[in-house]
C-alpha positions as CSV (number, residue, x, y, z in Angstrom):
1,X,-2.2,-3.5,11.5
2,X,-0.7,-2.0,8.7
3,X,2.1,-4.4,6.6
4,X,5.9,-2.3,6.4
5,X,7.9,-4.7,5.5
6,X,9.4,-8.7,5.4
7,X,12.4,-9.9,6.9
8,X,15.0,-11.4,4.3
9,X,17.5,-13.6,6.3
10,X,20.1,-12.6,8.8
11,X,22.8,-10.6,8.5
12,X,25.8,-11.5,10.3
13,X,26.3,-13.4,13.4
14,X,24.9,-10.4,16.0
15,X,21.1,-10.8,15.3
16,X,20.9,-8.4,12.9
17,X,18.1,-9.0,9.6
18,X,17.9,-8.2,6.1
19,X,14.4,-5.8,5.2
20,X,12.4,-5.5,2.5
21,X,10.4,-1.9,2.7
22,X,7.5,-2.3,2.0
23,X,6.4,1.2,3.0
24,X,6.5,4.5,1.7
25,X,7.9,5.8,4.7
26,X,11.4,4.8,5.3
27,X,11.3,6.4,9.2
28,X,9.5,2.9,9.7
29,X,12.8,1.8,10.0
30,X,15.0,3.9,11.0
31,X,12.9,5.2,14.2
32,X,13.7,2.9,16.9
33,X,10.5,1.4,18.4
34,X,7.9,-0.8,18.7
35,X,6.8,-3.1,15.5
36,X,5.0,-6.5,15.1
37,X,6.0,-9.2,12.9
38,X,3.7,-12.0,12.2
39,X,4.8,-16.0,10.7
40,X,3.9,-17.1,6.9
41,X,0.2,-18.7,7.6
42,X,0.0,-17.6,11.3
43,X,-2.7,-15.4,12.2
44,X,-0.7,-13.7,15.4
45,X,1.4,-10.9,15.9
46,X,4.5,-10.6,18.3
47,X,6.0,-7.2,19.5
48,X,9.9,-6.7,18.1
49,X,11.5,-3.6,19.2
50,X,13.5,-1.6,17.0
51,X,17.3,-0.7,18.3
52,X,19.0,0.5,15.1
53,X,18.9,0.3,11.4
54,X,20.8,1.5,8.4
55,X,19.6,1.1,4.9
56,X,21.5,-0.7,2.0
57,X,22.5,1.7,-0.3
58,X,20.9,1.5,-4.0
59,X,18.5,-0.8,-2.6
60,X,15.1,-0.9,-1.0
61,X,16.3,-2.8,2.4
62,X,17.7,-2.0,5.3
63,X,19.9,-4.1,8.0
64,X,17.9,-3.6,11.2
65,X,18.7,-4.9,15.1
66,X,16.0,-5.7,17.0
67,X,16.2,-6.5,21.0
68,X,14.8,-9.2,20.9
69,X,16.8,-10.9,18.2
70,X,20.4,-10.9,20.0
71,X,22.3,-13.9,17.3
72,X,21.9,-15.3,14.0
73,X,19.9,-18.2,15.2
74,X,17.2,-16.4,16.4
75,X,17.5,-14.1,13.6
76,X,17.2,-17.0,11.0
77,X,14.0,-18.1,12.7
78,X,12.5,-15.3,11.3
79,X,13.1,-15.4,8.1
80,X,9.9,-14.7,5.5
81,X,8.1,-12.8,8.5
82,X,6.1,-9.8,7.8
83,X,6.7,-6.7,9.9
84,X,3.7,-4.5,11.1
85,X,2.8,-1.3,12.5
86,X,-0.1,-0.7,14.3
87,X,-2.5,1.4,11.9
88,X,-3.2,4.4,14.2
89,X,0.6,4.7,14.0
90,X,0.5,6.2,10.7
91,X,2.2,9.1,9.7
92,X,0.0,12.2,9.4
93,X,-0.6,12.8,5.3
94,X,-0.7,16.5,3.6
95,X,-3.9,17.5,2.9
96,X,-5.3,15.9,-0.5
97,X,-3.2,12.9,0.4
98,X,-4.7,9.6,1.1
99,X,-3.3,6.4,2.0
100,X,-4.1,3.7,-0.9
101,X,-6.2,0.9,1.8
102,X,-8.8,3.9,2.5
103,X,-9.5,4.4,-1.1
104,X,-9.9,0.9,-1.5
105,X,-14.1,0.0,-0.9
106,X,-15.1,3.5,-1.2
107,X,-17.7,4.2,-4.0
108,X,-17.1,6.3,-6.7
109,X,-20.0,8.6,-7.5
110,X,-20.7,10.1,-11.1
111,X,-23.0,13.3,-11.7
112,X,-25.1,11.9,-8.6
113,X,-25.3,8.4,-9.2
114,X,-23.1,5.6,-8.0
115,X,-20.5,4.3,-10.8
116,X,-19.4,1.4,-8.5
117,X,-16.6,0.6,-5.7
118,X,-12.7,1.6,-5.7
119,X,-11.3,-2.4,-6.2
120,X,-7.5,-1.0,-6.4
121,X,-4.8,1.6,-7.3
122,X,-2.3,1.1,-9.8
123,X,0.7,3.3,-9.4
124,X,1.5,5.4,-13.0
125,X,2.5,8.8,-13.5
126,X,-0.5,9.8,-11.9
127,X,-2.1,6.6,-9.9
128,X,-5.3,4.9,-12.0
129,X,-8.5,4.3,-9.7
130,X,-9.8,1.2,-10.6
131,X,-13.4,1.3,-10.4
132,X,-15.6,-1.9,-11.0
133,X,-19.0,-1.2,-11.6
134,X,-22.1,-3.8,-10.0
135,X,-22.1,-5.4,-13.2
136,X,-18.1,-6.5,-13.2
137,X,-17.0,-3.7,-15.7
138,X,-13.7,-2.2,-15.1
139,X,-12.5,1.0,-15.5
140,X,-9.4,3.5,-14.5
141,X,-9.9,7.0,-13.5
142,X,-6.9,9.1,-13.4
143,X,-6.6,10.0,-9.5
144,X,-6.1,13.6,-10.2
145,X,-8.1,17.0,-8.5
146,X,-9.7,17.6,-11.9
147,X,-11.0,14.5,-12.1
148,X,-11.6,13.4,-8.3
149,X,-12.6,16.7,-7.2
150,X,-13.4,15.3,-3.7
151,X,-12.9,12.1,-1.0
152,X,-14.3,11.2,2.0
153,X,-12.9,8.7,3.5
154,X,-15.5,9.2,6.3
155,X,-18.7,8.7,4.2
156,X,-16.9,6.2,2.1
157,X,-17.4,7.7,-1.2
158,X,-15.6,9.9,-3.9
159,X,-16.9,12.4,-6.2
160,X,-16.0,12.3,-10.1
161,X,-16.3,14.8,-12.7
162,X,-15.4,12.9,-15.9
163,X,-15.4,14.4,-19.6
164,X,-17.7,12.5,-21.7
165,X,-15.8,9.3,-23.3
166,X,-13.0,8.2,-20.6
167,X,-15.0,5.4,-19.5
168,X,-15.5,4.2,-22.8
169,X,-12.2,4.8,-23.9
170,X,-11.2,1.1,-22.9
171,X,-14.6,-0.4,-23.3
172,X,-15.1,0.1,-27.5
173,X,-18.5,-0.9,-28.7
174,X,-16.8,-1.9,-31.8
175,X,-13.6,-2.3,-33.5
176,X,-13.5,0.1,-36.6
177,X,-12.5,-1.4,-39.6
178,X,-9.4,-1.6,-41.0
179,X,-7.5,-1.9,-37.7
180,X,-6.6,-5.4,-36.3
């Protein structure tokens, strides 16, 4: 299962419940369908299907009617669930586009040797890889072609081709003096 969204509160007396997106694709809510919504600290999911939705303009939310939530009691019992899809439901990606829970585990090789394990990704201008080495060392790898020059998602690895000095650059052996 793959984590879309969390319902707000309700809106209005009809059933109808306040969204957070959580997802990169808005079409998770505004194609009507099935989803899954599981309870704060309850391991179960429960099928909701989705009638309508419109979004809240300026904002990443959107009002959504479910079927099964027909008034605002019902509704309010929902409050602070999370809303899933089931993972083989994703959208299909571009090529050289990866969806950021794949990355995450793979192992980062470096001229043939393992570096260590992808641990997250931190959105920027271009994303970071985080990379933490066996020995707890962190570093972040631009996640661009030059760089990352292939994935496989499938073997569980990435390749990197890093000029000499980027993994040092936030690792100094010593602080030069004259600089605080």
């Amino acid at each position: 299962m793959r984590e879309i969204g969390r319902i707000l509160s309700p809106h209005g007396l009809r059933g109808e419940v306040k969204v957070l997106c959580l997802s990169d694709f808005p079409e998770r809510f505004t194609q009507p369908g099935q989803r899954w919504y599981s309870l704060p600290h309850q391991p179960d999911y429960y099928p909701l299907t989705l009638v309508r939705s419109r979004p809240v303009p300026g904002k990443n939310l959107y009002i959504v009617q479910f079927q099964e939530l027909p008034d605002c009691d019902q509704a309010g019992a929902l409050r602070g669930a999370t809303l899933w899809v089931e993972a083989a439901n994703r959208p299909p990606l571009a090529p050289d586009e990866f969806y950021v829970p794949d990355l995450i585990g793979l192992t980062a090789w470096q001229g043939g040797e393992p570096l260590g394990q992808i641990t997250g990704v931190i959105p920027a201008g271009n994303d970071l890889l985080e990379i933490t080495t066996p020995t707890g060392r962190v570093h972040w790898v631009p996640f661009v072609r030059e760089l990352v020059p292939q994935v496989d998602v499938d073997q569980g690895r990435l390749e990197l081709r890093l000029p000499p000095g980027l993994l040092e650059l936030n690792h100094p052996q010593s602080k030069t003096p004259g600089f605080a």
